[in-house]
C-alpha positions as CSV (number, residue, x, y, z in Angstrom):
1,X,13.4,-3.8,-9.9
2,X,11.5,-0.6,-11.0
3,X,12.8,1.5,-7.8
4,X,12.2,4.9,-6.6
5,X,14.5,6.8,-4.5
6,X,13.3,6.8,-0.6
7,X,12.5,10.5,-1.0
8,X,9.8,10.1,-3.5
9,X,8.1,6.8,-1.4
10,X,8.2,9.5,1.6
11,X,6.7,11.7,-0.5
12,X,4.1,9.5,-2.0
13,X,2.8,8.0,1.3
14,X,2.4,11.8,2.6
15,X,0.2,13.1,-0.2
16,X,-1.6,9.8,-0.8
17,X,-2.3,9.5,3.1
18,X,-4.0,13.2,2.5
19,X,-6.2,12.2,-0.3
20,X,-7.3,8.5,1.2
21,X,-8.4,10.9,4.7
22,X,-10.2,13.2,2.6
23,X,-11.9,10.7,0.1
24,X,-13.1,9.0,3.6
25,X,-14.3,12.1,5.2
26,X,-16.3,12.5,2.1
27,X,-17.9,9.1,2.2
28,X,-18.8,9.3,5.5
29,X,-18.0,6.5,8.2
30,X,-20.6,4.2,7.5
31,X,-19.9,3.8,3.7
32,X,-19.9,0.2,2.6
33,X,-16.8,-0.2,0.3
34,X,-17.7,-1.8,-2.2
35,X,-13.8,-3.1,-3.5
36,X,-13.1,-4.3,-0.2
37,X,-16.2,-6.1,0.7
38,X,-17.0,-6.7,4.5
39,X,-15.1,-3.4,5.4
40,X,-16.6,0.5,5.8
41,X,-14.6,3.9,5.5
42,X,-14.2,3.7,9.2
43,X,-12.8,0.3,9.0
44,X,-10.3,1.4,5.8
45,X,-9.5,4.3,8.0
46,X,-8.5,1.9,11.2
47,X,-6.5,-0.5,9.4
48,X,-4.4,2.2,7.3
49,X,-3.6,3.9,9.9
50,X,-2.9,1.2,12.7
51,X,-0.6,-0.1,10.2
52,X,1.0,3.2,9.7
53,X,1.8,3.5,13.6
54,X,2.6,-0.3,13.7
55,X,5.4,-0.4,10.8
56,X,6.7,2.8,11.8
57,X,7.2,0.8,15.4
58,X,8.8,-2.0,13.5
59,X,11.5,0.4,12.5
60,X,12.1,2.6,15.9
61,X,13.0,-0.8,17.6
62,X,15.0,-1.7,15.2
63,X,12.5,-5.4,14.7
64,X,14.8,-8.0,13.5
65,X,12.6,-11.4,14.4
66,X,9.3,-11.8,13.8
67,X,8.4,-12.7,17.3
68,X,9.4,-9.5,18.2
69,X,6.6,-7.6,16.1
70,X,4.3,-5.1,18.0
71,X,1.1,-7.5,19.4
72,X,-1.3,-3.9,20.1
73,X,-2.3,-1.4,17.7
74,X,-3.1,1.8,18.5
75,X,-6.7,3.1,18.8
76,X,-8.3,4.8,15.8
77,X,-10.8,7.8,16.3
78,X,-14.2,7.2,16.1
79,X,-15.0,10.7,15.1
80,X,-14.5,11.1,11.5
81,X,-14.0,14.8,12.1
82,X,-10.5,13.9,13.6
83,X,-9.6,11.1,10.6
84,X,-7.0,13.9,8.4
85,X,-5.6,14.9,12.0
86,X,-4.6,11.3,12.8
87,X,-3.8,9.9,9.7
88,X,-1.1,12.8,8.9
89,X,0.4,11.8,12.1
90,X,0.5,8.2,11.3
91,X,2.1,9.0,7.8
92,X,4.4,11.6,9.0
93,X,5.4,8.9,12.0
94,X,6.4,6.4,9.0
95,X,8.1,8.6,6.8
96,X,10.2,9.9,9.9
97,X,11.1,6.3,11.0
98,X,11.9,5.2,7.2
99,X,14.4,8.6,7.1
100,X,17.8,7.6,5.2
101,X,19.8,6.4,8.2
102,X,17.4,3.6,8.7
103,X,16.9,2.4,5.3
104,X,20.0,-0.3,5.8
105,X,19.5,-0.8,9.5
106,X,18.8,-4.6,10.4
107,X,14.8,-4.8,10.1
108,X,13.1,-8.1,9.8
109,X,12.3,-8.5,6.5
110,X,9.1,-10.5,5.8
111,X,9.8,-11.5,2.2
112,X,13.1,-12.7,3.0
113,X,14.5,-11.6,-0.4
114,X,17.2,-8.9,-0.7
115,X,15.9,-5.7,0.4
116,X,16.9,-4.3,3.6
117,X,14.2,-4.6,6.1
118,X,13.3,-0.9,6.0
119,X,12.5,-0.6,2.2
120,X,10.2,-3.5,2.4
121,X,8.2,-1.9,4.8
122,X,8.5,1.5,3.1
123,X,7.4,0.3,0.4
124,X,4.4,-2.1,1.9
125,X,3.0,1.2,3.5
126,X,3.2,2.9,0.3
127,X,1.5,-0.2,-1.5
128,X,-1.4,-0.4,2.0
129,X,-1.8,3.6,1.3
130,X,-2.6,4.1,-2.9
131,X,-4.9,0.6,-3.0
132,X,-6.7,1.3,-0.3
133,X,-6.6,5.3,-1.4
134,X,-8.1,3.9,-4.3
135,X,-10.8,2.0,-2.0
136,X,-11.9,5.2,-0.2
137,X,-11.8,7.7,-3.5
138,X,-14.4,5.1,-5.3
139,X,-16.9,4.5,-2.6
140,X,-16.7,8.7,-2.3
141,X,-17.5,8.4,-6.1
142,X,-14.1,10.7,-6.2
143,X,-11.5,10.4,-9.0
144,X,-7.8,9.2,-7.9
145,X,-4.8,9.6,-9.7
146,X,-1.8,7.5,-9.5
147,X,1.6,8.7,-10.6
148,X,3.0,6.5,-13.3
149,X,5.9,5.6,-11.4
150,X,5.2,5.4,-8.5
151,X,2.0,2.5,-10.2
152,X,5.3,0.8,-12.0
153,X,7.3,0.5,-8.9
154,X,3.9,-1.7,-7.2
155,X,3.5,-3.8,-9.7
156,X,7.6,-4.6,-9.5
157,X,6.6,-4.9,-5.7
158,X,3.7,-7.4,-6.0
159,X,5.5,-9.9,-8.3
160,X,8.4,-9.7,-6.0
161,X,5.9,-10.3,-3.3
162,X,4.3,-13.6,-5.3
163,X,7.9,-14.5,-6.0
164,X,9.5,-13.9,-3.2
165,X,11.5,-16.9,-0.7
166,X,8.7,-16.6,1.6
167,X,5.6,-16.5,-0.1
168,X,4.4,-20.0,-0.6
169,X,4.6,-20.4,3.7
170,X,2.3,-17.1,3.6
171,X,0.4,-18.1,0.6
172,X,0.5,-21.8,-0.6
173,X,-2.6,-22.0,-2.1
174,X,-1.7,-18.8,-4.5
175,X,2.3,-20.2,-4.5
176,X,1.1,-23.2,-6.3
177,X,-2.0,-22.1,-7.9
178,X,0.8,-20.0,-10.3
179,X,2.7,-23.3,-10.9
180,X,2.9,-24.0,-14.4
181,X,4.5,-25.7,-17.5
182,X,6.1,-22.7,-19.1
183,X,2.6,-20.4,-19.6
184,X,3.7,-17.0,-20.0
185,X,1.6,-13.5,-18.9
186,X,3.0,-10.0,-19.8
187,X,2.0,-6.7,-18.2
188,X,3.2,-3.7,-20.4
189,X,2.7,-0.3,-19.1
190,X,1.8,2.4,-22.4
191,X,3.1,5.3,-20.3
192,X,6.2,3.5,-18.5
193,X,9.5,4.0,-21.2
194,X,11.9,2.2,-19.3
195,X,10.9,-1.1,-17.4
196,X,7.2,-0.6,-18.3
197,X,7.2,-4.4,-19.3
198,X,7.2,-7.3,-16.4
199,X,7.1,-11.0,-18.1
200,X,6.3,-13.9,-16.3
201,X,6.6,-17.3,-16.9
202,X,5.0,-20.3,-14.7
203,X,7.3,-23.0,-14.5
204,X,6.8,-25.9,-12.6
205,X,9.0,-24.6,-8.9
206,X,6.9,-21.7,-9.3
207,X,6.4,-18.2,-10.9
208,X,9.3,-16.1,-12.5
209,X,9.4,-12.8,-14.0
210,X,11.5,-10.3,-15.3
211,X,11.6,-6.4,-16.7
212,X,11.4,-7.3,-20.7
213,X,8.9,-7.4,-23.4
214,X,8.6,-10.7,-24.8
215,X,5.2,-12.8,-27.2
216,X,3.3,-14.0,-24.3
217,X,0.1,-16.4,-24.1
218,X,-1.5,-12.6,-22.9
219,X,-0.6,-9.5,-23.1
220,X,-2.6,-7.1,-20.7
221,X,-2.0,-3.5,-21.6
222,X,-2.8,0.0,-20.3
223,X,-1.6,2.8,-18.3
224,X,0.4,1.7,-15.2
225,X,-1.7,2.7,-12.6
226,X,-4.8,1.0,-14.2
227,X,-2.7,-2.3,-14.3
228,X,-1.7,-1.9,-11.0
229,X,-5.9,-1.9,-10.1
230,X,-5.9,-4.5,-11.9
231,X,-3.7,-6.7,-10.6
232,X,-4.7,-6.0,-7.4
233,X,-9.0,-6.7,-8.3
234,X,-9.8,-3.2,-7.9
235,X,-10.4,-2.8,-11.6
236,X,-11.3,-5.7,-14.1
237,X,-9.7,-6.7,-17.1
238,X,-10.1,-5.5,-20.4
239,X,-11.8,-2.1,-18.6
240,X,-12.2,-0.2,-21.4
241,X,-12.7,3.2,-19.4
242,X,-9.5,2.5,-17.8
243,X,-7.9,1.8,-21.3
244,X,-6.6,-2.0,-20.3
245,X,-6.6,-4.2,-23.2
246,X,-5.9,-8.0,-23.3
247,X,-4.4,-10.0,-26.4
248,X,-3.8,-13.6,-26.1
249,X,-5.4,-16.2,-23.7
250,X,-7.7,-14.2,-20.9
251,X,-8.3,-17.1,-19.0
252,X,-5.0,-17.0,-18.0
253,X,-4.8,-13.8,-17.2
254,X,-8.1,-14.1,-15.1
255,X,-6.4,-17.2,-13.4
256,X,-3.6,-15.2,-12.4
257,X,-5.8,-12.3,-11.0
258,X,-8.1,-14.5,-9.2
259,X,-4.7,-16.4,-7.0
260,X,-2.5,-14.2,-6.5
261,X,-4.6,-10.6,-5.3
262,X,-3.5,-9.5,-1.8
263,X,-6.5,-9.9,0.5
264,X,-8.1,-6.8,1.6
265,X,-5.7,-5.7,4.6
């Protein structure tokens, strides 16, 4: 799995906290946004940073079953003058919770795959925090950029996520939407060297991939962070601005995109 060292998730959710609260700011509470339909800034605000404040309780107590997890979130400001104060907070509470002596602690792990607790939900904050970043910087009509690695290590996180032990209980409709008869989808990253390749294969129990580059049925190209839009239906395929390019069968790769997206929140 493309993985980052817990300093530079820490890092990431920090600085990508800052530009999510300033892109809102800038749009204004009442913005409409338009890649998460239904919600406004002030509603993208909320839900990042409840999150932030709930995870970050996850770890303090040290969660290990889920009917332990928190049942209140905490209150967001309705003053959009006081979003960057209270969003730094939430991010800073995170990154202090998910410090180095808690990444092995016993956390409940939602996936149930082999990552500790902790770096699942490191790693889900910093996942919650660039897409929806994304969210806020386009309705502000603001540019956002992604660090390449930080884009590859998502996209290893959201296939883990479609293929992990527990997704078909979260998700059966996607879990067996992605069923197959050996159809096969590749995601190569032009600005990843090592590991910029993920390769799936549906197979009849489900969805496997792996870090190679392999002939697919589609090959869907581009930088990693415009993949990582992609994959998550905040950019479409073959986005020629965004310099994503599709060879092979697109149908499938549109298939694929349209069951297995994370809904908004």
């Amino acid at each position: 799995m493309t993985k980052l060292n817990a300093e530079r998730v820490r890092q990431g959710i920090l600085e990508h906290t800052l530009r999510l609260a300033e892109s809102a700011v800038a749009a204004g509470p009442a913005a409409s946004v338009p890649t998460a339909p239904g919600w406004t800034t002030a509603d993208l605000v909320a839900h990042v940073g409840q999150t932030q404040h709930w995870v970050a309780e996850i770890i303090e107590r040290r969660i290990t079953h889920p009917t332990q997890l928190p049942t209140e979130f905490v209150e967001a400001p309705t003053n959009s003058e006081d979003w960057q104060t209270w969003l730094s907070a939430s991010a800073r509470r995170i990154v202090s919770a998910c410090s180095d002596d808690a990444l092995d602690a016993p956390v409940f792990n939602p996936a149930g795959d082999k990552r500790s607790g902790t770096w699942f939900w490191l790693v889900s904050v910093l996942n919650e925090v660039v897409v929806h970043g994304f969210d806020a910087a386009n309705t502000a009509g603001r540019p956002l950029d992604i660090d390449a690695d930080i884009a590859a290590m998502l996209i290893t996180n959201h296939l883990a996520m479609l293929t992990s032990p527990t997704w078909e209980m979260q998700r059966p409709q996607s879990a067996h939407a992605i069923r197959g008869t050996g159809q096969t989808l590749q995601w190569a990253a032009t600005d990843i060297a090592d590991d910029g390749a993920w390769f799936i294969e549906r197979q009849a129990d489900g969805a496997k991939w792996q870090h190679r580059a392999q002939q697919a049925d589609v090959t869907v190209s581009g930088p990693a962070r415009s993949l990582l839009l992609a994959l998550t239906r905040r950019l479409p395929l073959a986005d020629h601005a965004a310099h994503i390019r599709v060879e092979g069968d697109s149908g499938l790769a549109q298939h694929w995109l349209d069951n297995t997206a994370h809904v908004s929140g």
